[in-house]
C-alpha positions in Angstrom: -32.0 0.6 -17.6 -33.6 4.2 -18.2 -35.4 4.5 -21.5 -35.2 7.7 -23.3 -38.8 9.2 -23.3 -39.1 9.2 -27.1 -38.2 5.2 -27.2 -41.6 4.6 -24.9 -43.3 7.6 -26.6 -42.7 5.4 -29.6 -44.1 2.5 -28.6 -47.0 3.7 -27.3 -48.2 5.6 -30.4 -46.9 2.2 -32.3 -49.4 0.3 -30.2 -52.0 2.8 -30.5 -51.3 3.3 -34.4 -52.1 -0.7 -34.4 -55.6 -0.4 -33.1 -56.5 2.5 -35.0 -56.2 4.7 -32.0 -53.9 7.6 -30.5 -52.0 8.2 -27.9 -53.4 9.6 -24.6 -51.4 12.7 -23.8 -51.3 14.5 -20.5 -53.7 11.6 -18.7 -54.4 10.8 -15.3 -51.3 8.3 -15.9 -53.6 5.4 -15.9 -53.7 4.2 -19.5 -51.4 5.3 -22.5 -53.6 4.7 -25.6 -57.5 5.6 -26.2 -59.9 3.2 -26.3 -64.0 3.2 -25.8 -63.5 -0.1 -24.5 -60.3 -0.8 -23.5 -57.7 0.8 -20.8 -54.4 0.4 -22.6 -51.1 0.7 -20.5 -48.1 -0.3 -22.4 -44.6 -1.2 -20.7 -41.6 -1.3 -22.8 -39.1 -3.3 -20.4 -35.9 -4.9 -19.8 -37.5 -7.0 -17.4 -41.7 -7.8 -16.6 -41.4 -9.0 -13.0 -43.6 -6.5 -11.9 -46.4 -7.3 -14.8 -48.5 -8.8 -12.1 -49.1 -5.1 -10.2 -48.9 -3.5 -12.8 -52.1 -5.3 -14.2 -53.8 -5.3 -10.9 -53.6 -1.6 -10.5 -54.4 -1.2 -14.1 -57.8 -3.5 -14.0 -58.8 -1.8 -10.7 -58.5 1.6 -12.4 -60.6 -0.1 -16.0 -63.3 -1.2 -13.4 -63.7 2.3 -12.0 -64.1 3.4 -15.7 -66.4 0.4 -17.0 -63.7 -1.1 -19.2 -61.4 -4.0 -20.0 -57.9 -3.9 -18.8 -55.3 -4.7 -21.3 -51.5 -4.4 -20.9 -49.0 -4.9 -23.4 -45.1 -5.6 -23.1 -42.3 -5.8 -25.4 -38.7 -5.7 -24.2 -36.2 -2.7 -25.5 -34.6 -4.1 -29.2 -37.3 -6.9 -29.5 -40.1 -7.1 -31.9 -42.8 -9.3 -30.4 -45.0 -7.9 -27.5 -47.1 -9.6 -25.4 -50.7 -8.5 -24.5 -51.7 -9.4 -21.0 -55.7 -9.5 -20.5 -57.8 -11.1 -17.7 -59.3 -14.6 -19.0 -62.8 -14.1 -18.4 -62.7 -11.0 -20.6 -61.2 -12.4 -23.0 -63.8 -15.2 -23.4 -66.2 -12.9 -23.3 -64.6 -11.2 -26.0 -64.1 -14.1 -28.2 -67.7 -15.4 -27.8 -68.9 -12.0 -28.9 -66.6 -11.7 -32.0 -68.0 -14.9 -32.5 -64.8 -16.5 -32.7 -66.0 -20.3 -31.9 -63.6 -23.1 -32.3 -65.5 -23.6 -36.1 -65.1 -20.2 -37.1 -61.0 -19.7 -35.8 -60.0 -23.1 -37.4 -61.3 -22.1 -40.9 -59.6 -18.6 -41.1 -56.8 -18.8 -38.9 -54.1 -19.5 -41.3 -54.7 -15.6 -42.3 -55.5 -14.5 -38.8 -51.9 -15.3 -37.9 -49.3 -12.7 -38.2 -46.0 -14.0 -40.3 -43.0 -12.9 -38.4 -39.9 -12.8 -40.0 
């Protein structure tokens, strides 16, 4: 299934909008959205069996540049993505935000995003 190039033009300045980012037009083709610390690639798929490389080749590319590889997937006419992000980084990133099991059970309730 070929997506028209405004559909994943959409969703990458919908997942950029969502960080408080942009859009990286015209890159090397290694990450879709701006980040200082992040390398954002975003896939919108029928089908993620290839998630696997395409998060290896993306991490080997954030290491190069001295940031955290994060992928994101949604499948065509769904609303929920998936962000895919090696574990260690995201403990460290949780530790940092200080995001202890204390702190997450307190607030989460209004953490957690209502989908309807």
């Amino acid at each position: 299934m070929t997506l028209h190039s405004r559909t994943w033009k959409r969703e990458e300045f919908n997942v950029a909008k969502a960080l408080g980012t942009s859009r990286a037009l015209n890159t090397d083709g290694k990450a879709d959205i701006l980040h200082d610390i992040f390398l954002i690639d975003t896939k919108l798929r029928g089908s993620w069996d290839s998630a696997g490389s395409w998060f290896d080749k993306l991490s080997k590319e954030a290491e190069k540049k001295g940031k955290i590889a994060v992928l994101t997937l949604r499948k065509p006419n769904k609303q929920k993505r998936l962000v895919v992000i090696d574990f260690d980084n995201f403990v460290s990133l949780t530790k940092a935000a200080g995001w202890g099991p204390e702190t997450v059970s307190q607030n989460l309730p209004e953490m957690l995003v209502k989908r309807q």
